[in-house]
C-alpha positions in Angstrom: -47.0 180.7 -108.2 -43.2 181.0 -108.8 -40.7 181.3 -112.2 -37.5 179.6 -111.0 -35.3 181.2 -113.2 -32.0 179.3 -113.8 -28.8 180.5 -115.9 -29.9 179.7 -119.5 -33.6 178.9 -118.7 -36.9 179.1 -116.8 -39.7 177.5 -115.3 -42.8 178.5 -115.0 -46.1 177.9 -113.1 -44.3 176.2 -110.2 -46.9 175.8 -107.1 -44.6 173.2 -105.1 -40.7 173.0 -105.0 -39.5 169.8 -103.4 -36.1 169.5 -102.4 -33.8 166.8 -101.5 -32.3 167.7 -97.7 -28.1 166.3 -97.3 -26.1 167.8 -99.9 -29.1 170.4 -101.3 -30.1 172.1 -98.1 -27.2 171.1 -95.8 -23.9 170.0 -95.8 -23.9 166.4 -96.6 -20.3 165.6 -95.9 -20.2 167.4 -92.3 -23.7 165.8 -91.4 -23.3 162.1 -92.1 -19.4 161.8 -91.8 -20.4 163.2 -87.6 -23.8 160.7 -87.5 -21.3 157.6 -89.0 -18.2 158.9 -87.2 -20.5 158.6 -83.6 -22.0 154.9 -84.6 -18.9 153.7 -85.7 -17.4 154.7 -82.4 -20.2 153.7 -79.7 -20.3 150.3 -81.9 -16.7 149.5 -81.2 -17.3 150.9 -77.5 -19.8 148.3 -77.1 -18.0 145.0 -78.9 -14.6 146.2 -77.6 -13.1 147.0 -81.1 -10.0 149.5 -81.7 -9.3 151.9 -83.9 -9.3 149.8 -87.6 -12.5 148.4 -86.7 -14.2 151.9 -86.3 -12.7 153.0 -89.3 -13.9 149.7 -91.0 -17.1 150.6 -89.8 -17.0 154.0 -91.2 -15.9 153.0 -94.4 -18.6 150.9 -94.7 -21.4 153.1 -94.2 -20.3 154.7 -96.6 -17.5 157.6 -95.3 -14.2 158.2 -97.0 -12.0 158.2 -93.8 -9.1 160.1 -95.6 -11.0 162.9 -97.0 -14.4 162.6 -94.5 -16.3 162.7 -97.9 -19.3 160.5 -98.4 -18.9 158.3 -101.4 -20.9 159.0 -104.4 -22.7 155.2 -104.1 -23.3 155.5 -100.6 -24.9 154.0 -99.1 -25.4 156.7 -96.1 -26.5 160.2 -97.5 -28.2 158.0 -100.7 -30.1 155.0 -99.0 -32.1 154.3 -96.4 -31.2 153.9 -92.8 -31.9 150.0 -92.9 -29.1 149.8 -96.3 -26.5 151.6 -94.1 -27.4 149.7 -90.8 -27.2 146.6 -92.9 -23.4 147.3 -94.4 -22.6 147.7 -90.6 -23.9 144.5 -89.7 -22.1 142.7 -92.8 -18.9 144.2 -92.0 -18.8 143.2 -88.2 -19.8 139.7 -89.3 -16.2 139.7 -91.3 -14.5 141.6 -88.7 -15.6 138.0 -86.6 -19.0 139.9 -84.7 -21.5 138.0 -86.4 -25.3 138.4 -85.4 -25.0 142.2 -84.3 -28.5 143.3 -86.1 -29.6 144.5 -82.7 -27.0 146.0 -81.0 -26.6 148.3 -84.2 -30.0 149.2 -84.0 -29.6 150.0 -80.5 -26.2 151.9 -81.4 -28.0 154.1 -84.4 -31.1 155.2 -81.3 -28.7 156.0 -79.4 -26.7 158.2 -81.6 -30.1 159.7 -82.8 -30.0 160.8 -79.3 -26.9 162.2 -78.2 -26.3 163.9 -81.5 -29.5 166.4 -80.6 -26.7 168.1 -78.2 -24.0 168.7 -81.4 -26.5 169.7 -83.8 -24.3 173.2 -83.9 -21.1 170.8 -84.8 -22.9 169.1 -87.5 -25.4 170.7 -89.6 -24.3 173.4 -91.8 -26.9 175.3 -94.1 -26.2 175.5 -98.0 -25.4 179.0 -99.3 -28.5 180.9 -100.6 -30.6 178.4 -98.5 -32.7 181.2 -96.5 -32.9 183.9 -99.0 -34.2 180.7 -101.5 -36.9 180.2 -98.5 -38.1 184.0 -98.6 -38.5 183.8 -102.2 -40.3 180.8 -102.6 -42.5 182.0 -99.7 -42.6 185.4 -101.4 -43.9 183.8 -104.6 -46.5 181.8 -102.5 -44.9 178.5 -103.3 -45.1 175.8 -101.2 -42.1 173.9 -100.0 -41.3 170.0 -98.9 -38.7 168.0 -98.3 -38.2 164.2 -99.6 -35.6 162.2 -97.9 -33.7 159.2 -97.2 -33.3 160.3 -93.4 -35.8 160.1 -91.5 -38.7 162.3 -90.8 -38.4 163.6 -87.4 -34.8 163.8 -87.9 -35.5 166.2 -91.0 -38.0 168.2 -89.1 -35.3 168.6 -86.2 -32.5 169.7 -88.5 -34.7 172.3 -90.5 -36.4 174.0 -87.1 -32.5 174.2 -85.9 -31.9 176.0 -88.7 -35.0 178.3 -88.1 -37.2 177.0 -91.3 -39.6 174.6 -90.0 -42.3 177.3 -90.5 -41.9 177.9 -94.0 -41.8 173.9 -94.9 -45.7 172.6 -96.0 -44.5 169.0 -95.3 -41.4 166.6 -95.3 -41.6 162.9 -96.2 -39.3 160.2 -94.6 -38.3 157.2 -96.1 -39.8 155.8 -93.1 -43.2 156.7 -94.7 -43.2 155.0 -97.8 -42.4 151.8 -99.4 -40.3 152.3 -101.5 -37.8 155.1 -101.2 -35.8 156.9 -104.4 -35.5 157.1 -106.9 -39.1 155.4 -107.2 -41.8 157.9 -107.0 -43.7 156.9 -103.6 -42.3 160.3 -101.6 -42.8 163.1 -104.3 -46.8 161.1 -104.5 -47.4 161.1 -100.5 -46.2 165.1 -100.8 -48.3 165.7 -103.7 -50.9 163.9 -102.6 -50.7 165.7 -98.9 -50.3 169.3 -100.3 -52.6 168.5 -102.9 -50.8 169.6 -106.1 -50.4 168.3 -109.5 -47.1 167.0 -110.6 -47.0 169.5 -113.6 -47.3 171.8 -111.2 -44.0 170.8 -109.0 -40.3 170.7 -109.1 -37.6 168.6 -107.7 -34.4 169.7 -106.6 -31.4 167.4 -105.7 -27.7 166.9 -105.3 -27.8 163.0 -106.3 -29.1 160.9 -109.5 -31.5 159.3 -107.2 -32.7 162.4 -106.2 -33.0 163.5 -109.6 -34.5 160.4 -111.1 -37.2 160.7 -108.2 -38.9 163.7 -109.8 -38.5 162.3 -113.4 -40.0 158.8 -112.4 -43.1 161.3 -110.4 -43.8 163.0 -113.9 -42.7 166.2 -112.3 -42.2 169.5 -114.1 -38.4 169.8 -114.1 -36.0 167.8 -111.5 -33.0 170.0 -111.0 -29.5 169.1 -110.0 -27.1 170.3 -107.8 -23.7 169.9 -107.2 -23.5 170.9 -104.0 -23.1 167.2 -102.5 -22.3 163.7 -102.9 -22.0 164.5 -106.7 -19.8 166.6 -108.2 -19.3 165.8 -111.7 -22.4 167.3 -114.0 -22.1 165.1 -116.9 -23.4 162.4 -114.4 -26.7 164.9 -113.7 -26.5 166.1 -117.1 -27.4 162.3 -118.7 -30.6 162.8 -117.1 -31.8 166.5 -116.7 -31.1 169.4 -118.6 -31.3 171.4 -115.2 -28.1 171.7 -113.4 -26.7 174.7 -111.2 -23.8 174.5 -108.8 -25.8 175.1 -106.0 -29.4 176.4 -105.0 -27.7 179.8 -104.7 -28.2 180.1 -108.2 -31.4 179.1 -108.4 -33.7 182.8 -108.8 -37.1 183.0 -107.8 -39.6 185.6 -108.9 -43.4 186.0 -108.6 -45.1 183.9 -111.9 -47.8 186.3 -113.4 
């Protein structure tokens, strides 16, 4: 059982943390801004698009092409895969490539793919993400992962990184209904790890993320602002946990 012990408060008799993955764990804007940069650029391969199509594309998913930020609304980093496949599909329909459902699906495979040889290039861990690990397994807590991504994608990025042993269990949005914020992911990891929700903590860089362990009946959800948000009044209307980053989140051993 673990204390997580933040700047001007604790809490205590935590058996599960749960975190949120792009933005929390690793570096959202490197990850997504590659994955939509790649799509965006096979896609107008394929159709034989130029260069203010693919950034059209990109734009759409959801990537600043200035700044190669995500935008706080998304939708890639903050919906699911089917939302950002969709806003590709809409915008080749205006671009005059109507009925491309398929070939994008084909296109975000593919990239799934490729992208397994660049995972070096585009997956960056958070600071304080393996010494956060060692505590947590130090303090016998159990750790899982609730994303948008999906599953097998997670499990790839964390074992490149070197954690999939210390992770219990990671749900997808693949594997539920209804993704965040409604509670579907934090109940399949609860349910599968068998611990109570007063018993578990959420931890994310988004308000979806953050309203997904307040709409579980969680413990505590915690923000971050390590990701796609930045500003913490935005967290700070819904939690009274916020840090700049899980590398000031302290773990010790709950007596």
């Amino acid at each position: 059982m673990a204390k997580i012990i933040l700047k001007d408060d604790a809490i205590s008799s935590v058996d599960l943390v749960i975190f949120d993955k792009d933005g929390t764990l690793i570096d959202v804007h490197l990850y997504w801004s590659a994955m939509v940069g790649l799509r965006a650029a096979l896609i107008c391969e394929r159709l034989g698009l130029g260069e203010p199509e693919r950034l059209g594309l990109m734009h759409s998913m959801g990537v600043d092409v200035a700044t190669m930020q995500l935008y706080p609304q998304g939708p890639v980093g903050i919906k699911k895969r089917e939302v950002v496949m969709q806003a590709a599909v809409d915008y080749l329909s205006t671009s005059g490539c109507p009925d491309q459902a398929e070939l994008c699906r084909e296109v975000f495979a593919q990239v799934d793919e490729f992208s397994l040889e660049r995972l070096d290039e585009i997956i960056a861990p958070i600071q304080g993400l393996y010494e956060m690990f060692e505590d947590l397994e130090a303090a016998g807590c159990k750790i899982a992962i609730a994303t948008t991504d999906l599953s097998t994608r997670a499990w790839l990025a964390m074992a490149h990184l070197g954690l999939k042993e210390r992770i219990d269990f990671i749900a997808g949005a693949e594997m539920v209904a209804r993704t965040k914020p409604h509670p579907d992911m934090i109940e399949l990891i609860l349910q599968e790890l068998a611990v109570a929700p007063e018993r578990a903590v959420m931890v994310g860089d988004a308000v979806t993320d953050v309203m997904l362990g307040v709409n579980a009946g969680l413990k505590a959800s915690i923000g971050v602002l390590s990701g796609i948000i930045r500003e913490a009044a935005e967290l700070r209307r819904i939690t009274p946990y916020l840090v700049k980053s899980i590398a000031d989140l302290k773990i010790s051993q709950d007596d």
